[in-house]
SEDO-693189 format. One line per 8 residues: number of its first residue (from 1); their letters; for each residue x, y, z of C-alpha. Coordinates in Angstrom, 2 decimals. Example, Ala and Ser with C-alpha at 12.3 -4.5 7.8 and 13.67 -1.06 7.14 Angstrom:
residues 2
1 = as = 12.30:-4.50:7.80  13.67:-1.06:7.14
***
This chain:
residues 303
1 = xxxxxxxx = 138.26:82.90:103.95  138.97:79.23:103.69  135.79:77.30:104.29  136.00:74.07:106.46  135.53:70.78:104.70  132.24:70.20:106.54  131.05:73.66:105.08  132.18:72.42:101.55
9 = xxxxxxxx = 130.20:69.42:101.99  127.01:71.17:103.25  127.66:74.01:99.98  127.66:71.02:97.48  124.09:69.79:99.11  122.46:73.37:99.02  123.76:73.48:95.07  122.73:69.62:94.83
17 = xxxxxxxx = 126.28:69.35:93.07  127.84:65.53:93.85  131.04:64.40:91.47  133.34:61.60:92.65  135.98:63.77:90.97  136.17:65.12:94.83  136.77:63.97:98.42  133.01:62.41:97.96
25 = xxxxxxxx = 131.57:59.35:96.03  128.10:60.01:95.25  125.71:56.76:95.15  122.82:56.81:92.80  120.21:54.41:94.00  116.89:53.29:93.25  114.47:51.37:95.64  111.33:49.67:95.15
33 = xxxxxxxx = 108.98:47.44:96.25  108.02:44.17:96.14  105.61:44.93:93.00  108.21:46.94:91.50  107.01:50.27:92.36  109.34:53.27:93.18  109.46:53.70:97.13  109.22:57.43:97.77
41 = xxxxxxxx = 109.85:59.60:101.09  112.56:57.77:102.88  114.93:59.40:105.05  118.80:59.16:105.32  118.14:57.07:108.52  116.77:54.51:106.74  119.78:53.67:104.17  123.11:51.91:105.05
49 = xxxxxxxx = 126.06:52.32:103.03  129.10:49.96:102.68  132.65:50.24:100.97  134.29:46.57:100.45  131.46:45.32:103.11  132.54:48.13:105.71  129.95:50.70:106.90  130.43:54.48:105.53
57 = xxxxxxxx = 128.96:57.44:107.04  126.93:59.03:104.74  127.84:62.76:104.56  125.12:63.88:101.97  121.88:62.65:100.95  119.29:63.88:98.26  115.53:62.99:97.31  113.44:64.30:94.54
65 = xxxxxxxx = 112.88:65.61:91.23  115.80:67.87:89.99  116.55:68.72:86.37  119.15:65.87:84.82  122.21:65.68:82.39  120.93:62.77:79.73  122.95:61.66:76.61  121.40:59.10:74.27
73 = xxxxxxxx = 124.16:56.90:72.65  121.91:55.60:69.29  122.95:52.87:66.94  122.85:53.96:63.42  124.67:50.83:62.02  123.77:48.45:59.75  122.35:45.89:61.77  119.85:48.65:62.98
81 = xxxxxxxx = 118.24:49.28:59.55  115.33:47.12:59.72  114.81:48.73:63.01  114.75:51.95:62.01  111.09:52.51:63.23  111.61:51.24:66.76  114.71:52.82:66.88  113.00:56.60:66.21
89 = xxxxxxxx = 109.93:55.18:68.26  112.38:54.66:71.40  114.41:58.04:70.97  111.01:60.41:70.54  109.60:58.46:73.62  112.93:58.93:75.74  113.52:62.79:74.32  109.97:63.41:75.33
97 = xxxxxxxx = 109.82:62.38:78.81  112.81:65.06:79.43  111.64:68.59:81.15  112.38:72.01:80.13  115.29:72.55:82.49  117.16:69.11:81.94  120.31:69.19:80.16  120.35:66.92:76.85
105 = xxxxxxxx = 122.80:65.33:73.82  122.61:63.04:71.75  124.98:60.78:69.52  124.93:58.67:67.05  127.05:55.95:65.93  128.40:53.13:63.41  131.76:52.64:62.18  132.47:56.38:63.52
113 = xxxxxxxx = 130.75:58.36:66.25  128.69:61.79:65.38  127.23:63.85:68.00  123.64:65.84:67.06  124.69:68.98:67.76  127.63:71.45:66.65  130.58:71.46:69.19  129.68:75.01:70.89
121 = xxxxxxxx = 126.67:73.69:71.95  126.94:71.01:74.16  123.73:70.77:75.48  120.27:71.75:74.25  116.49:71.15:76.28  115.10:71.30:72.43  113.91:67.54:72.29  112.60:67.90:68.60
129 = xxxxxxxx = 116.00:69.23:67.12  117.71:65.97:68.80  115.04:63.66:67.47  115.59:65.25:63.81  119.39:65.33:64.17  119.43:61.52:64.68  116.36:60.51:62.53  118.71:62.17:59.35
137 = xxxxxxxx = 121.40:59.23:59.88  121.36:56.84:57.72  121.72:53.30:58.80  124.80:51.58:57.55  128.74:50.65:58.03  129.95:48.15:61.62  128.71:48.82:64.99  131.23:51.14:67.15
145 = xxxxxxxx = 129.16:50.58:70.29  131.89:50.97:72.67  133.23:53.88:71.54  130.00:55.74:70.90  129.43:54.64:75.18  132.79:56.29:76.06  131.71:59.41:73.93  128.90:59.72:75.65
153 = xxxxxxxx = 130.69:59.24:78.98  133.34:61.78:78.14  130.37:64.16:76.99  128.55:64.00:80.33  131.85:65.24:82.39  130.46:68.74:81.28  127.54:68.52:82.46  126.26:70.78:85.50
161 = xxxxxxxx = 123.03:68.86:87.11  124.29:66.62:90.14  121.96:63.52:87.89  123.35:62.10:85.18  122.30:59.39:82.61  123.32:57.55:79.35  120.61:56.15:77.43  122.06:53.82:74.64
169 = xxxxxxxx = 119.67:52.91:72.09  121.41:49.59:70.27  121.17:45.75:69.62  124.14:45.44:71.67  126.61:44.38:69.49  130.05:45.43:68.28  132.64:44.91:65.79  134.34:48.03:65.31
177 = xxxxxxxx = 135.14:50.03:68.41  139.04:51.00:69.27  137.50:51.26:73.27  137.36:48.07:75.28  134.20:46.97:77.95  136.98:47.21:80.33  137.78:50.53:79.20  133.75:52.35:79.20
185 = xxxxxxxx = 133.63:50.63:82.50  136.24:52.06:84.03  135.05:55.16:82.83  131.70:54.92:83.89  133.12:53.56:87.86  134.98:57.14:87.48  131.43:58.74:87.63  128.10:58.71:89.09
193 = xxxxxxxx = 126.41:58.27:85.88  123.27:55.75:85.33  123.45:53.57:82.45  119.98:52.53:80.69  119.34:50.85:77.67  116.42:49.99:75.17  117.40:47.00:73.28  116.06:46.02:70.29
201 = xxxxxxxx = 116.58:42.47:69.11  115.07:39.92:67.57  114.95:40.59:63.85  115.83:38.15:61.23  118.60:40.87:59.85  121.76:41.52:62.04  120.89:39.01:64.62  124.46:37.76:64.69
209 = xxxxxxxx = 125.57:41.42:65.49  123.00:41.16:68.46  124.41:41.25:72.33  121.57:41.36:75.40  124.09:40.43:78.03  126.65:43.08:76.86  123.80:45.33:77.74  122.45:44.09:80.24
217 = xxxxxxxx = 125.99:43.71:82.12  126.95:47.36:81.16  123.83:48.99:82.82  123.42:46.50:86.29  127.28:47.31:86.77  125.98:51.21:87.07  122.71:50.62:88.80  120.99:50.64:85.44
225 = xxxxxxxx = 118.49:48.49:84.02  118.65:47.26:80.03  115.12:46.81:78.56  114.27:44.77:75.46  110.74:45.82:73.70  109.10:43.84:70.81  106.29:46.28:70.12  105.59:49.74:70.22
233 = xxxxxxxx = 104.09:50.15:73.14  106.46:48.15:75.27  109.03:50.71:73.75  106.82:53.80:75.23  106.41:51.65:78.54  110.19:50.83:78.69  110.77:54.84:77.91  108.96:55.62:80.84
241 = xxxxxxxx = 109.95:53.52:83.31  113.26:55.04:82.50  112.12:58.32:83.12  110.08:57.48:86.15  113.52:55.67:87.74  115.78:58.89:87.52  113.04:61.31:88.72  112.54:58.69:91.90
249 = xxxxxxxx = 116.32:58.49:92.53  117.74:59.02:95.65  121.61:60.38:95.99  123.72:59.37:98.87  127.36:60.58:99.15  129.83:59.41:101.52  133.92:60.14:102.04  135.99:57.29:100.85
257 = xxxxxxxx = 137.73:55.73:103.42  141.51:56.01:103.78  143.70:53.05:103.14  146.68:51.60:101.71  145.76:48.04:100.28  146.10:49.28:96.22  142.92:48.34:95.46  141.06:49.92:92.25
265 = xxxxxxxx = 138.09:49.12:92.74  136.09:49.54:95.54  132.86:47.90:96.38  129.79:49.79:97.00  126.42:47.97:98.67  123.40:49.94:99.97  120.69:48.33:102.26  117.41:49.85:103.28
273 = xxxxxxxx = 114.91:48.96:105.89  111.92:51.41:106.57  109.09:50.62:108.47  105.82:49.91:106.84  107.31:49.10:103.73  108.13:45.38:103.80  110.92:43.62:101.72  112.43:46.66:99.58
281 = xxxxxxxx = 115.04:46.10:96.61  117.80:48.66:96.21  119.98:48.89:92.65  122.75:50.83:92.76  126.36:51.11:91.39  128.47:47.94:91.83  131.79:50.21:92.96  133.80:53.09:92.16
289 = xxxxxxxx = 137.45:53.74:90.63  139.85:54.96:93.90  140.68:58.52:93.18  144.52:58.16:91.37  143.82:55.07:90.13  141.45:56.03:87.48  143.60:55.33:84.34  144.02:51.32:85.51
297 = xxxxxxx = 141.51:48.52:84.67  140.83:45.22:86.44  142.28:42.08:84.96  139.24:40.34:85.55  137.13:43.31:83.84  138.69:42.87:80.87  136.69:41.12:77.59
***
């Protein structure tokens, strides 16, 4: 028996399964309050969601804590060196806030890209075999930033939670990648993954290799946030706030809509107005690649 569209959509909810590889773009967002806090228990009723400034239905919607598909992307170039220490501080915090049931990889990266585990096993919910894995690579050669991001992109696609998140670990730089910006960002508009990122800057060493707004552009663009720690415990703090976002994240999915202008890239904006609440702020994915145009990129995307 051939089940009605409407039944298909209802069977992704009950399985909390979302991919914009179907009919459906799925919407990450986040929403807080006016002291930053994460706003909990609001209904579909109170979101709005709009394509290119026109109002979409929204055909699914999803609140609360499921397991999560996380990659860290970690820089293991030479600028990081005299970072080393942060650097494991940030990945044991970030491994360490996963659960028992969420899916997790890690890679690491300099002039080449090596993921922590062997290639039949492409996830693992052992946190300390991840944070040994990347503590044994050494720190040297150029920074392949870019192409460690599209790695971990790539990675994610076989993933089975309907949350998904790259955590890149860097000083933002790059000199060595054969992937563009344009190119990880059209690859991350193709999904509904989150992009975080705990950058660590301001050392005397490498600072010419450094790059905040690379980060900083590369997570906002996927409703991300990019976090730069000086001590130790703003790295733990920055760690959890990450984990604290994707456990508070709501999912909306809506049908795109049908038309014939060519476009790309599609704009996405979510409002929300609850009662009670005051002013909230909602972060969310900028837009989405149009389903057969995934393999183009924006001219004005482009580095």
């Amino acid at each position: 028996m051939i089940l009605p569209r409407l039944s298909v959509v209802l069977l992704l909810l009950l399985q909390v399964v979302l991919s914009v590889r179907t009919e459906m773009v799925a919407v990450p967002v986040i929403v807080t309050d006016a002291r930053g806090h994460h706003v909990s228990g609001l209904t579909q009723q109170d979101f709005r969601v709009f394509e290119d400034g026109r109002p979409q239905p929204i055909a699914v919607f999803h609140r609360g804590d499921i397991p999560i598909t996380v990659g860290l992307v970690v820089d293991r170039s030479q600028s990081m060196r005299p970072k080393t220490s942060a650097l494991l501080a940030a990945v044991s915090a970030l491994l360490h806030a996963s659960r028992p049931d969420d899916e997790l990889f890690a890679l690491a990266f300099n002039d080449r890209v090596s993921f922590a585990l062997p290639g039949d096993r492409p996830f693992t919910n052992d946190a300390k075999a991840l944070e040994a894995a990347l503590a044994a690579v050494p720190a040297e050669g150029q920074t392949a930033l870019y192409d460690g991001v599209a790695a971990g992109l790539e990675h994610l696609q076989l993933g089975h939670s309907g949350k998904q998140a790259l955590i890149v670990v860097s000083d933002g730089g790059d000199n060595a990648s054969r992937q563009t910006y344009a190119r990880i960002l059209t690859l991350a508009r193709q999904s509904d993954v989150v992009i975080y990122a705990i950058g660590l800057l301001g050392t005397s060493i490498g600072q010419e290799e450094e790059d905040a707004d690379l980060l900083d552009r590369l997570c906002n663009d996927t409703g991300g946030m990019a976090y730069f720690p000086r001590t130790t415990d703003q790295i733990a703090a920055s760690s959890l706030q990450v984990a604290q976002d994707l456990r508070a994240q709501y999912t909306l999915g809506f049908a795109p809509s049908d038309r014939t202008d060519g476009r790309t890239f599609r704009t996405i904006q979510v409002t929300v107005s609850a009662a009670g609440h005051g002013r909230l702020h909602v972060r969310t994915r900028s837009g989405y690649v149009v389903s057969g145009n995934k393999g183009q990129t924006d001219d004005k995307d482009k580095p």
